[in-house]
N, CA, C and O of each residue as an XYZ file, in Angstrom:
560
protein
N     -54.257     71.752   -128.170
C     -53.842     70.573   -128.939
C     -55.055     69.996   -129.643
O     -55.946     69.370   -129.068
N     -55.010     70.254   -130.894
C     -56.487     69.799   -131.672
C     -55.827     68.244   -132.320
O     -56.555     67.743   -133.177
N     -54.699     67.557   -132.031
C     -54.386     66.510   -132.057
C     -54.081     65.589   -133.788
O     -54.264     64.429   -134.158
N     -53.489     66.982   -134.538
C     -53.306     67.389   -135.747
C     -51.517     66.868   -135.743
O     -50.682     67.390   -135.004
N     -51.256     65.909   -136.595
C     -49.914     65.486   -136.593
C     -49.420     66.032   -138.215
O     -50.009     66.228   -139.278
N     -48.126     66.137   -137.771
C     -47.359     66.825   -139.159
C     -45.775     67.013   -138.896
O     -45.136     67.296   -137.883
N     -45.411     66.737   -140.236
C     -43.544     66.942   -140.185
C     -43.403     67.803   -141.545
O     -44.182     67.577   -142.471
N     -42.120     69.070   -141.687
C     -41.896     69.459   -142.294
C     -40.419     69.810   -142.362
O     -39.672     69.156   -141.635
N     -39.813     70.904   -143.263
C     -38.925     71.329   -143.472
C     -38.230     72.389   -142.608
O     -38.804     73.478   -142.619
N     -37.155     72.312   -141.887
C     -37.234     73.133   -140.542
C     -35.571     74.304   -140.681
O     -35.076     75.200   -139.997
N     -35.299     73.741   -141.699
C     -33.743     74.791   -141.784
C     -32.997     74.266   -143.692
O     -33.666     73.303   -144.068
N     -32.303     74.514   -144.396
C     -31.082     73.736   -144.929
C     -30.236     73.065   -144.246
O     -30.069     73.348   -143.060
N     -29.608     72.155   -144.782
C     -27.810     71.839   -144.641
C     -26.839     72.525   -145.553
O     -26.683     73.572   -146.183
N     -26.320     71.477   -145.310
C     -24.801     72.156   -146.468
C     -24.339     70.928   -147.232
O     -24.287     69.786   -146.773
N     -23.994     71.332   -148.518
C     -23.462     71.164   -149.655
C     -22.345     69.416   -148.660
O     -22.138     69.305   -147.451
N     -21.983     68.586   -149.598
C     -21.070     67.468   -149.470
C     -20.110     67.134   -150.081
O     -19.789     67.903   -150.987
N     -19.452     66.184   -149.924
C     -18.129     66.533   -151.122
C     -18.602     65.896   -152.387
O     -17.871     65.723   -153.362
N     -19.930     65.536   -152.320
C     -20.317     65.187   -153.631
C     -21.293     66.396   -154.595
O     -22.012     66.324   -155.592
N     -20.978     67.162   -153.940
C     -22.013     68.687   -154.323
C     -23.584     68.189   -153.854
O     -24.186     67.985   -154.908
N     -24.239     67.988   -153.013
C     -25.321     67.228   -152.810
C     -25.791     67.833   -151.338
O     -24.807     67.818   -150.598
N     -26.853     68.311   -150.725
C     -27.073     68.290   -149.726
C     -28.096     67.138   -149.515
O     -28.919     66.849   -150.384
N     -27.982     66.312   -147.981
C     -28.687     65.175   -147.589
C     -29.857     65.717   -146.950
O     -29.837     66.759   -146.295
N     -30.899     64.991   -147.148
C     -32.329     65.583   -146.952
C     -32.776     64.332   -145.929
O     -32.370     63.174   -146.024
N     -33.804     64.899   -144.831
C     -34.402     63.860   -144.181
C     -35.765     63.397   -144.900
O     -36.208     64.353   -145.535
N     -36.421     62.480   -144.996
C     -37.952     62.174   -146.154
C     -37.734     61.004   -144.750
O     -36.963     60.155   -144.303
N     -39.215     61.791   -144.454
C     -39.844     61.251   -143.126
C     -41.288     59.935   -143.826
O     -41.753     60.253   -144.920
N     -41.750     58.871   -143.297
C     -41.978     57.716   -143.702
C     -43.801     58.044   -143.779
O     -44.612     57.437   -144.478
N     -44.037     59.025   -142.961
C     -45.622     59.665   -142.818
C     -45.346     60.723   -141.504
O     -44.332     61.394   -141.307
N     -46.362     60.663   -140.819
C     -46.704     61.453   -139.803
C     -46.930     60.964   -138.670
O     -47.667     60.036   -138.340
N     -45.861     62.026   -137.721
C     -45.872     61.227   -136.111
C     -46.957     61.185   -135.562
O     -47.636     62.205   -135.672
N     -47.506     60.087   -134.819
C     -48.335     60.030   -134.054
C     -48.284     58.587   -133.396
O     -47.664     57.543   -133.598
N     -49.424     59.133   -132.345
C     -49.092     58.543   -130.645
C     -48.964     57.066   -131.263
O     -49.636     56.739   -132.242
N     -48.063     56.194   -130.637
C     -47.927     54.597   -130.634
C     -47.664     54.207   -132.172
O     -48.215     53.188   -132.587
N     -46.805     55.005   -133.096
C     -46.461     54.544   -134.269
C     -45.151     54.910   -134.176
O     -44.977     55.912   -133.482
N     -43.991     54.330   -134.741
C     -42.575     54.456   -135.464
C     -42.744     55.095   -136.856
O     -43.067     54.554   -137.914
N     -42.424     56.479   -136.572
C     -41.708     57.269   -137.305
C     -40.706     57.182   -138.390
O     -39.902     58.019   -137.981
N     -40.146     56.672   -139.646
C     -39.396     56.881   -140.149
C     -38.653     57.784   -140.802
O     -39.165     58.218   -141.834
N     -37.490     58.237   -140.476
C     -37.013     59.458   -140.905
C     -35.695     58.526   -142.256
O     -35.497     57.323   -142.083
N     -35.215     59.009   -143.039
C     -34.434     58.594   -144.170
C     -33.868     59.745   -144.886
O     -34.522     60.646   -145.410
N     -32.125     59.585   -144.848
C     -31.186     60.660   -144.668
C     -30.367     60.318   -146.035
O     -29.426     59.530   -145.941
N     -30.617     60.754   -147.014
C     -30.112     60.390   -148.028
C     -28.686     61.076   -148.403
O     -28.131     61.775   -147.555
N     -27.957     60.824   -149.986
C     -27.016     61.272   -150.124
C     -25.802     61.731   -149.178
O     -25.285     62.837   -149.025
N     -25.525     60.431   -148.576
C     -24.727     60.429   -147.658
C     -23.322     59.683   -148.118
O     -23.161     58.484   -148.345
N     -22.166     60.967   -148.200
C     -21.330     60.012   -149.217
C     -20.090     58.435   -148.685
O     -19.245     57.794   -149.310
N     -20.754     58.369   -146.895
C     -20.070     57.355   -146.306
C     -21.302     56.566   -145.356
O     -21.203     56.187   -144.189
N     -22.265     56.481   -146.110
C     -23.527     55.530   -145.152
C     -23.512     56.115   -144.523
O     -23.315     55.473   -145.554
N     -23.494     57.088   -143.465
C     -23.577     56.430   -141.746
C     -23.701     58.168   -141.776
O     -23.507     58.956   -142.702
N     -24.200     58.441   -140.028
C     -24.056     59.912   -139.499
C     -24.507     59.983   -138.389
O     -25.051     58.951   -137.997
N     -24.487     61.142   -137.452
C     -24.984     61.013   -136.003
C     -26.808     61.711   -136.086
O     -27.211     62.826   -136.417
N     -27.211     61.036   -135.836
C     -28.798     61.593   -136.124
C     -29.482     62.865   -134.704
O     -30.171     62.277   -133.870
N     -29.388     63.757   -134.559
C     -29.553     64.539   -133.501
C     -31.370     64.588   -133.973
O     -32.011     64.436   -135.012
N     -31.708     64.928   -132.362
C     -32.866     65.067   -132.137
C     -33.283     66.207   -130.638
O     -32.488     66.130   -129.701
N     -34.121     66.894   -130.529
C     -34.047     68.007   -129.827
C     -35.388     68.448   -129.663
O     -36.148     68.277   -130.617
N     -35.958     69.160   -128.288
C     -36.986     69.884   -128.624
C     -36.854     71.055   -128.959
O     -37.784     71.517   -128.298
N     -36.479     71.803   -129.407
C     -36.246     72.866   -129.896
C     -35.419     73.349   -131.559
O     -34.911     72.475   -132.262
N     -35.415     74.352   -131.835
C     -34.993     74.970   -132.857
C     -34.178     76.105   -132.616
O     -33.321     76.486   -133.414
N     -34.507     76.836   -131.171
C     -33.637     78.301   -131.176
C     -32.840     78.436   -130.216
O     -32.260     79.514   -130.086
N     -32.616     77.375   -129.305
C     -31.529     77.399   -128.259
C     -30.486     76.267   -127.793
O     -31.270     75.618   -127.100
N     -29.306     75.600   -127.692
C     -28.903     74.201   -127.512
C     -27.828     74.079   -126.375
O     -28.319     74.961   -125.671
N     -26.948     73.742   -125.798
C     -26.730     73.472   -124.845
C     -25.080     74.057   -125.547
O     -24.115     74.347   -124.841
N     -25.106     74.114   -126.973
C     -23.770     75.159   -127.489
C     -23.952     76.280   -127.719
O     -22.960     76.837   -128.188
N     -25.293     77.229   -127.527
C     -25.637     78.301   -127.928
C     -27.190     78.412   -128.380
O     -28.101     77.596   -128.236
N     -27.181     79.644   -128.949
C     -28.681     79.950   -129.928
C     -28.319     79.181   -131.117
O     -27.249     78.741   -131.539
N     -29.549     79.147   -131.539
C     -29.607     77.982   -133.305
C     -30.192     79.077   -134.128
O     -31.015     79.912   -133.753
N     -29.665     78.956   -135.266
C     -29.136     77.910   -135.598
C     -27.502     77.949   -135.494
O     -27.274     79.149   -135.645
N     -26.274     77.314   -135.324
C     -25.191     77.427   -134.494
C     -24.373     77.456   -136.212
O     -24.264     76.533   -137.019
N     -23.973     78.679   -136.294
C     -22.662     78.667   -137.833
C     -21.568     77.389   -136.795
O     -21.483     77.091   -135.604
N     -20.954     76.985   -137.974
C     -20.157     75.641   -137.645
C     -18.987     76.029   -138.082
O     -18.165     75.140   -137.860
N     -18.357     77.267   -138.785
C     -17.454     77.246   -139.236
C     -15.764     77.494   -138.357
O     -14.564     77.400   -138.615
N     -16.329     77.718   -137.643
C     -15.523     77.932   -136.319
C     -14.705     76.639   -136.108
O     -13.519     76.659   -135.781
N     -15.686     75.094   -136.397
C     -15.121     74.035   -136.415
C     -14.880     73.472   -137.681
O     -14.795     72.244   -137.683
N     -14.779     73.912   -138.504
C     -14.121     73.436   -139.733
C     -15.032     73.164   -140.733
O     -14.715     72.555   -141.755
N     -16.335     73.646   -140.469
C     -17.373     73.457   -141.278
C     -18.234     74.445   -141.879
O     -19.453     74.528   -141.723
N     -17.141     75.542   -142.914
C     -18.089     76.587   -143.571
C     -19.341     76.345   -144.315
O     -19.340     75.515   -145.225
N     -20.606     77.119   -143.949
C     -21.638     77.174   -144.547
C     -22.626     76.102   -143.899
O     -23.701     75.859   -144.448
N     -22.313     75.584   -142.940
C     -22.855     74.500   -142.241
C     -23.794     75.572   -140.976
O     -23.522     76.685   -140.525
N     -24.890     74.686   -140.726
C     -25.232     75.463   -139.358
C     -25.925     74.233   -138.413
O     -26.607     73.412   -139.027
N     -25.791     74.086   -137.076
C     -26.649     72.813   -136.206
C     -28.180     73.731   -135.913
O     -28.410     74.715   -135.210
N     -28.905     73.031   -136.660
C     -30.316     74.016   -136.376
C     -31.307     73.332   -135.585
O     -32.520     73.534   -135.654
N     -30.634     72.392   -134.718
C     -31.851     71.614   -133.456
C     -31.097     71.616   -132.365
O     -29.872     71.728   -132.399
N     -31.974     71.457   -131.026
C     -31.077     71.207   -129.735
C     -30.624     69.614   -129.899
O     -30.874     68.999   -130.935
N     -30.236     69.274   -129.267
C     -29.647     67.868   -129.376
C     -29.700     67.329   -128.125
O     -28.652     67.096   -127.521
N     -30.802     67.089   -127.633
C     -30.914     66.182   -126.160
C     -30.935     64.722   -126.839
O     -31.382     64.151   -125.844
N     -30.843     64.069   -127.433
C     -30.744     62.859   -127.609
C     -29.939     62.863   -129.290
O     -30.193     63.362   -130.387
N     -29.035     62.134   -128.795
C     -27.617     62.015   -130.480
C     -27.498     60.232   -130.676
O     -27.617     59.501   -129.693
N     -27.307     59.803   -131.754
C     -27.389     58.210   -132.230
C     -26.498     58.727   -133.455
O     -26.395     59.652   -134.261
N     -26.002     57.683   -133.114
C     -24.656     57.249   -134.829
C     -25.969     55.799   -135.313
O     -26.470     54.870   -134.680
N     -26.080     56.278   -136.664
C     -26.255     55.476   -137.232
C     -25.732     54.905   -138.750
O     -25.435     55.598   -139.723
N     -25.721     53.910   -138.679
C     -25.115     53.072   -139.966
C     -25.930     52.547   -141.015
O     -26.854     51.776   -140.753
N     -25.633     52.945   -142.313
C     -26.682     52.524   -143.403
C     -25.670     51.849   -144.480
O     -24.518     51.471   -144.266
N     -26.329     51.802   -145.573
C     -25.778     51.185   -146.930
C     -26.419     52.097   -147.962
O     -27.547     52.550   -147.768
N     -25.754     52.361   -149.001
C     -25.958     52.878   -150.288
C     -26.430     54.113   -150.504
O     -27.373     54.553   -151.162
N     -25.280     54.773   -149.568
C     -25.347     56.362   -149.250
C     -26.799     57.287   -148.677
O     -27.127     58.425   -149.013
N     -27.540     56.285   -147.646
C     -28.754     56.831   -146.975
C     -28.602     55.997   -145.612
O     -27.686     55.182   -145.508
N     -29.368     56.178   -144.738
C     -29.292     55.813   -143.359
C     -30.772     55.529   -142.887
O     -31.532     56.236   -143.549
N     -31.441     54.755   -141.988
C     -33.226     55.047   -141.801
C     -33.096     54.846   -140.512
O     -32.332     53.924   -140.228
N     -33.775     55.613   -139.302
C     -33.614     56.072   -139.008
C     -35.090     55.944   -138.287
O     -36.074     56.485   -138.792
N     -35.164     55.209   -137.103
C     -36.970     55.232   -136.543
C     -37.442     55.897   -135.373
O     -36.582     55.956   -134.494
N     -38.321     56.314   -135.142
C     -38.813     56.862   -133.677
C     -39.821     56.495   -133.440
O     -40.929     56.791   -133.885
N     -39.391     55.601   -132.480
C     -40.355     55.115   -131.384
C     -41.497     56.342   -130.528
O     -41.260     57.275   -129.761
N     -42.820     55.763   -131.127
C     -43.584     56.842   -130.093
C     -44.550     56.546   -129.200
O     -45.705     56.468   -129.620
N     -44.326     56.367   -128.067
C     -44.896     55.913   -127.474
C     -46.704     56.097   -127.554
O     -47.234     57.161   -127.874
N     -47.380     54.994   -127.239
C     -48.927     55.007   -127.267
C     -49.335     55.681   -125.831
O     -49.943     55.047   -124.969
N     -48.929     57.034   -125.683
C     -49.353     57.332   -124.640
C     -50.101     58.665   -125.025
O     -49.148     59.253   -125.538
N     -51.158     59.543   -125.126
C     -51.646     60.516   -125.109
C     -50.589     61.515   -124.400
O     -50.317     62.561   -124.989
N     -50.315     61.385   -123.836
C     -49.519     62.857   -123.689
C     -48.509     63.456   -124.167
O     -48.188     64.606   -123.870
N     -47.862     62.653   -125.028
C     -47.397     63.048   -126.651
C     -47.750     63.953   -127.154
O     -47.119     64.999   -127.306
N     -49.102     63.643   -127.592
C     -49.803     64.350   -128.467
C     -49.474     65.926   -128.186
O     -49.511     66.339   -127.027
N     -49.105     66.925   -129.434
C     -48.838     68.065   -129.305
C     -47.352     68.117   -129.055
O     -46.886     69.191   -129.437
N     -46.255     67.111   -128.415
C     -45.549     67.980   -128.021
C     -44.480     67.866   -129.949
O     -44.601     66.974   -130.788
N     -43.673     68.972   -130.009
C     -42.690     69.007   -130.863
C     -41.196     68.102   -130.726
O     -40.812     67.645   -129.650
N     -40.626     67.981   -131.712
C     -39.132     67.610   -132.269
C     -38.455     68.067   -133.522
O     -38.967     68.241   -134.627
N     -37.353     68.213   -133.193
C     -36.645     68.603   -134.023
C     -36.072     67.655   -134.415
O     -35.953     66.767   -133.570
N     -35.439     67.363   -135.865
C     -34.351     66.617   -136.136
C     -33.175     66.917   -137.498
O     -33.628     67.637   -138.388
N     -32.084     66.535   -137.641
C     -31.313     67.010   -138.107
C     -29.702     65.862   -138.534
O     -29.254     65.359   -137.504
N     -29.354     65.690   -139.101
C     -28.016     64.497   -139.188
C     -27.113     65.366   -139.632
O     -27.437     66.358   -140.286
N     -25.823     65.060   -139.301
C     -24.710     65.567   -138.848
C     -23.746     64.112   -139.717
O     -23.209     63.171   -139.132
N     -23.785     64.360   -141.232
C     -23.187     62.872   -141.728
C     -21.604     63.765   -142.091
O     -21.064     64.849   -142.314
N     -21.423     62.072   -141.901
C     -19.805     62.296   -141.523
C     -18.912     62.296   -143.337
O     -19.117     61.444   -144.201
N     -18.238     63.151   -143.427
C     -17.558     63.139   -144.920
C     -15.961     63.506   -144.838
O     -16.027     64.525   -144.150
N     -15.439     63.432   -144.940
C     -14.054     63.864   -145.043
C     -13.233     64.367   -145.455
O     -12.289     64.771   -144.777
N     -13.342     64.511   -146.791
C     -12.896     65.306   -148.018
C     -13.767     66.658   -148.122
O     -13.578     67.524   -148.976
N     -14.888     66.705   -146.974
C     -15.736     68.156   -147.299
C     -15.172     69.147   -146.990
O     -15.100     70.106   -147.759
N     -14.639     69.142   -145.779
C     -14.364     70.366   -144.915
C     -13.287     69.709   -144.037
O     -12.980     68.519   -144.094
N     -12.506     71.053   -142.841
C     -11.811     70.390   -141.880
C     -12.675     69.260   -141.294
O     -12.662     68.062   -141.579
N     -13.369     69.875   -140.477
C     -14.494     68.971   -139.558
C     -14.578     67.392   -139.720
O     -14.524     66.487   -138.888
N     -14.734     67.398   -141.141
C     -14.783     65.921   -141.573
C     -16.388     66.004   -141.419
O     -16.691     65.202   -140.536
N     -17.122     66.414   -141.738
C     -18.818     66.204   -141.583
C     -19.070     67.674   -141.818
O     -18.275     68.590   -141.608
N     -20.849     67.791   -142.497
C     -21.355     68.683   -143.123
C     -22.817     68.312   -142.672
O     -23.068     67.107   -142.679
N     -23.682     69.053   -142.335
C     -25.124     68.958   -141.689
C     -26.554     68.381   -142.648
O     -26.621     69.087   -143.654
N     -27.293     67.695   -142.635
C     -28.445     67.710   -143.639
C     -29.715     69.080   -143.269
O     -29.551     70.006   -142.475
N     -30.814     68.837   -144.038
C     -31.377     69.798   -144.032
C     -32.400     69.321   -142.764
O     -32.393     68.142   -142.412
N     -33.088     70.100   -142.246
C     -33.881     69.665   -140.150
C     -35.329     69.660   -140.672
O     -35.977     70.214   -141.561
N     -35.499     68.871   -139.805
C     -37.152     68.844   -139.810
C     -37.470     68.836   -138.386
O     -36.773     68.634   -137.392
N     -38.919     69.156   -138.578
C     -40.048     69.372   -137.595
C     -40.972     69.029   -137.547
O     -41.637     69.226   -138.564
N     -41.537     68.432   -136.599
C     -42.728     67.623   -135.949
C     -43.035     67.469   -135.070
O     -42.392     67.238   -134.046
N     -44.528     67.589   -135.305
C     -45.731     68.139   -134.168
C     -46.855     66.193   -134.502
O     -47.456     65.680   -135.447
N     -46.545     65.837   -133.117
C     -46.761     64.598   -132.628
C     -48.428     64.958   -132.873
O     -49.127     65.927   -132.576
N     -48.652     63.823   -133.484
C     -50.868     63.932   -133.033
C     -51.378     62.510   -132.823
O     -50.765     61.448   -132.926
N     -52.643     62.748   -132.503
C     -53.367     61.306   -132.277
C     -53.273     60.415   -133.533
O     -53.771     59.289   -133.531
């Protein structure tokens, strides 16, 4: 752990009923004892369940990234584990979205995944279509 913080681009989503995929645009870079902002745009009903996970290749429904179409959601895939899920509510088709990080050094280094799961209705059966995941590596 050389204590090097960074977030990036970790999978796609899928398309919305507005032809649009929702993107996460993270606020800077995680690190120890700062709030994180993550911001989930083009969301065509405010709001979505914000999943968060350590991982990328395994989840408690399978290997990731998980095709969704099975549930009514072609072209969709869940590309994080999801040990911790939040509905959140926004205005003017984006959502924000914070993480608390604790000021503790032993953070530092570890990973997260994240990913929103916004809810649409007119997209698919499912009623919801995935944004695109990110990844981040916590630093001092």
């Amino acid at each position: 752990d050389d204590g090097a913080a960074g977030i990036g681009f970790a999978g796609t989503g899928c398309a919305n009923s507005l032809g649009q995929v929702s993107a996460l645009t993270p606020s800077g870079n995680p690190t120890v004892g700062s709030t994180l902002t993550l911001t989930a745009d083009n969301l065509p009903l405010s709001n979505a369940i914000m999943c968060t996970g350590y991982g990328n290749t395994t989840s408690l429904f399978g290997p990731l990234p998980l095709d969704l179409t099975s549930i009514g959601a072609p072209d969709c895939f869940l590309r994080v584990s999801t040990e911790a899920v939040l509905f959140v509510a926004g205005a003017n088709n984006q959502i924000v979205w914070n993480f608390n990080i604790p000021n503790n050094p032993a953070f530092s280094g570890q990973q997260f995944y994240n990913q929103a799961i916004v809810f649409d209705l007119p997209a698919n059966a499912l009623g919801a279509v995935t944004s695109d995941a990110t990844g981040m590596l916590i630093g001092n």
